[in-house]
C-alpha positions as CSV (number, residue, x, y, z in Angstrom):
1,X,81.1,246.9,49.1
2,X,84.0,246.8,47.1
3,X,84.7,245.1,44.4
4,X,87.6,241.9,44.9
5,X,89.9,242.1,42.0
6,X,89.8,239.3,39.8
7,X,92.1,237.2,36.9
8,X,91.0,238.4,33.3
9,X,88.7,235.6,33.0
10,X,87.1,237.0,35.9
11,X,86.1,233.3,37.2
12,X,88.8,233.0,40.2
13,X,89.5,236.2,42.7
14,X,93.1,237.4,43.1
15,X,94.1,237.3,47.1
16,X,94.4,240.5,48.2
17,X,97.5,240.9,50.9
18,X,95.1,240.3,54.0
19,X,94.1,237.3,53.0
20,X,97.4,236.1,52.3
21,X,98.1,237.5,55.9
22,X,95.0,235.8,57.0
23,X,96.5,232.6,56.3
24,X,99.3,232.9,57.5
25,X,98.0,233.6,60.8
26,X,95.9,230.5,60.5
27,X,99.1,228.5,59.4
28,X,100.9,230.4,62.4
29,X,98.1,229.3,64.8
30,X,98.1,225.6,63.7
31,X,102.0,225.1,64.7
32,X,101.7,226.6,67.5
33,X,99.0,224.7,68.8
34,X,101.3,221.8,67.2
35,X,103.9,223.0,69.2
36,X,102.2,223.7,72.1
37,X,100.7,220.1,72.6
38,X,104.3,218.2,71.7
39,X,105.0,220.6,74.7
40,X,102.6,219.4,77.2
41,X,103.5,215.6,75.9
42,X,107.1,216.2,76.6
43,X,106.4,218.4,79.8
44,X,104.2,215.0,81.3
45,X,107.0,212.5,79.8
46,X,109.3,214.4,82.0
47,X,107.3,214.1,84.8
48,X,106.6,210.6,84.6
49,X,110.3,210.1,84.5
50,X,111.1,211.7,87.6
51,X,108.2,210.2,89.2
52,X,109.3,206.6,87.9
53,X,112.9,207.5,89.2
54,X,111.8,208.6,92.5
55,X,109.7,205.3,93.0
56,X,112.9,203.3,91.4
57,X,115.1,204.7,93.9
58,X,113.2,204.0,96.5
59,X,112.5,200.5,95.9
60,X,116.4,200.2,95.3
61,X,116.6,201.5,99.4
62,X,113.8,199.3,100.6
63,X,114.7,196.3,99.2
64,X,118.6,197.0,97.7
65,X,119.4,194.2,100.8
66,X,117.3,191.6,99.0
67,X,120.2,190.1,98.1
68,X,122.3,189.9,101.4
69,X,119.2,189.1,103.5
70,X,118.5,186.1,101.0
71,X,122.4,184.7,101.9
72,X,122.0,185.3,105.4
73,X,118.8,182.9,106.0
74,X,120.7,179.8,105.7
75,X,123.4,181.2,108.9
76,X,120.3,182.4,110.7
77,X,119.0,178.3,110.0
78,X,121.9,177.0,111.0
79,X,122.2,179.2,114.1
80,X,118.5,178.2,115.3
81,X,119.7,174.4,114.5
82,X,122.6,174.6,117.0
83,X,120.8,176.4,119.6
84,X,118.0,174.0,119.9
85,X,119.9,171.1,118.9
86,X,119.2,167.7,121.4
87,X,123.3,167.5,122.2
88,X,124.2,168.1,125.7
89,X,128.2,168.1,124.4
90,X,129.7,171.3,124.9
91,X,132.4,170.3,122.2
92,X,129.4,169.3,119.8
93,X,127.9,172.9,120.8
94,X,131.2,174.8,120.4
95,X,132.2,173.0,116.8
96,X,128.3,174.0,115.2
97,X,129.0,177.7,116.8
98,X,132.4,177.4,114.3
99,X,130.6,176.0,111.4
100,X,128.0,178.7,112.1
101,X,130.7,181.8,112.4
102,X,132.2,180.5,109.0
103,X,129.5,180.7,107.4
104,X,128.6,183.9,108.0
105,X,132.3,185.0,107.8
106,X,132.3,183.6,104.1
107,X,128.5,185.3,103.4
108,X,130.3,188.9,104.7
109,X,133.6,188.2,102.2
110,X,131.2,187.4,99.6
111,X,129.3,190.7,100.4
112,X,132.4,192.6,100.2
113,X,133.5,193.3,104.2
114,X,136.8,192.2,104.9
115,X,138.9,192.5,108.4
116,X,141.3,194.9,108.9
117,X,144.8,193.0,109.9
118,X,146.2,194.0,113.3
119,X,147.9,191.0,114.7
120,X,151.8,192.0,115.0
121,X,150.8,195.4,112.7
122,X,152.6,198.8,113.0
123,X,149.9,201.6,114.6
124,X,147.9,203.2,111.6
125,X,145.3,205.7,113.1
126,X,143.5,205.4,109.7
127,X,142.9,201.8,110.5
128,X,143.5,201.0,114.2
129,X,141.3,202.8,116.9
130,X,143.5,203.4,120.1
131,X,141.2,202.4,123.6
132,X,144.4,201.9,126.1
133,X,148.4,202.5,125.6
134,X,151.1,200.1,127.2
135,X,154.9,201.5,127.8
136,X,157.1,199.2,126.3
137,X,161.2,199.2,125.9
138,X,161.3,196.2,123.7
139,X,159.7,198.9,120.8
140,X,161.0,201.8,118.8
141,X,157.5,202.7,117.3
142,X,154.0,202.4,117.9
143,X,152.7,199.1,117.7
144,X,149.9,197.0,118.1
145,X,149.8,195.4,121.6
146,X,146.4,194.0,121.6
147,X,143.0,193.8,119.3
148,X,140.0,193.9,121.5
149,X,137.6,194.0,118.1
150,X,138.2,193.7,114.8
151,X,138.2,196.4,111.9
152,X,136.4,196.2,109.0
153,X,136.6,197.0,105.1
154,X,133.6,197.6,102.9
155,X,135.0,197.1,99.2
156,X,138.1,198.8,100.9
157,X,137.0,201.3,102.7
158,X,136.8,201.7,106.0
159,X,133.7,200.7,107.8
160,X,134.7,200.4,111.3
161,X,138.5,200.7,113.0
162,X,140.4,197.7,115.3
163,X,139.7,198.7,119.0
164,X,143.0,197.9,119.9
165,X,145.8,198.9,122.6
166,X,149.3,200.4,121.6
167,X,152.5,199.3,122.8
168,X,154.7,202.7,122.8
169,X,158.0,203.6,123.2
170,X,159.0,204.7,127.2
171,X,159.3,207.8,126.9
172,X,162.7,209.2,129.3
């Protein structure tokens, strides 16, 4: 066995360089482990996060129509209203059909759709789908003749084109 050095008093050892190694080593050990477990926290925050998005965006596809479907309730009321009303008056029937289309009209406007004008409207294929075309010599350019169903704007964008028929130019 060898002797440890020690201070002149001889009461406290002098640390040789292992064991000022040694402890570093245990030093080193403790962060690491430190380090390691703030790892493993962050690592199963993260994945919380993406699990908690995933389950957020899906709820935001299932039920991201809350809203509309809550406005629409009172047309679908309305509708059922009319239809089993006790009034034999076509004219009665006809004006709680209006009432009924206007409301839904102003729930869609309110949601953002709006129509696409065609009525007296130069031919845009970006807006206007063309089902039939009708010669014409009273036109220079492609025009609208006739909407068979509306088109529609989502916040501006297109959601579906006016099925409509084009008068053209006769062509010599």
């Amino acid at each position: 066995m060898t002797a440890e050095p020690t201070t002149e008093k001889g009461t406290e050892p002098i640390p040789t360089e292992l064991d000022l190694m040694k402890k570093e080593l245990e030093k080193a050990k403790e962060d690491a482990a430190q380090h390691y477990d703030g790892y493993v926290r962050v690592l199963a925050d993260m994945e919380n996060v993406r699990k908690r998005s995933q389950r957020d965006k899906e709820d935001a596809l299932k039920f991201g129509m809350e809203g509309f479907f809550r406005d629409i309730l009172p047309v679908l009321d309305s509708l059922e209203k009319a239809i089993i009303s006790d009034s034999r008056s076509i004219e009665d029937f006809h004006s709680g059909m209006k009432l009924v289309q206007r409301q839904l009209i102003d729930l869609l406007e309110r949601n953002g759709l709006s129509p696409v004008d065609s009525a007296d409207k130069k031919f845009d294929p970006a807006f206007h789908q063309a089902i039939a075309r009708v010669e014409s010599q009273d036109v220079a350019h492609e025009e609208i003749h006739e909407e068979y169903a509306k088109g529609y704007l989502l916040h501006g964008r297109l959601l579906r084109p006016a099925m409509v028929s084009v008068r053209v130019p006769v062509s010599s």
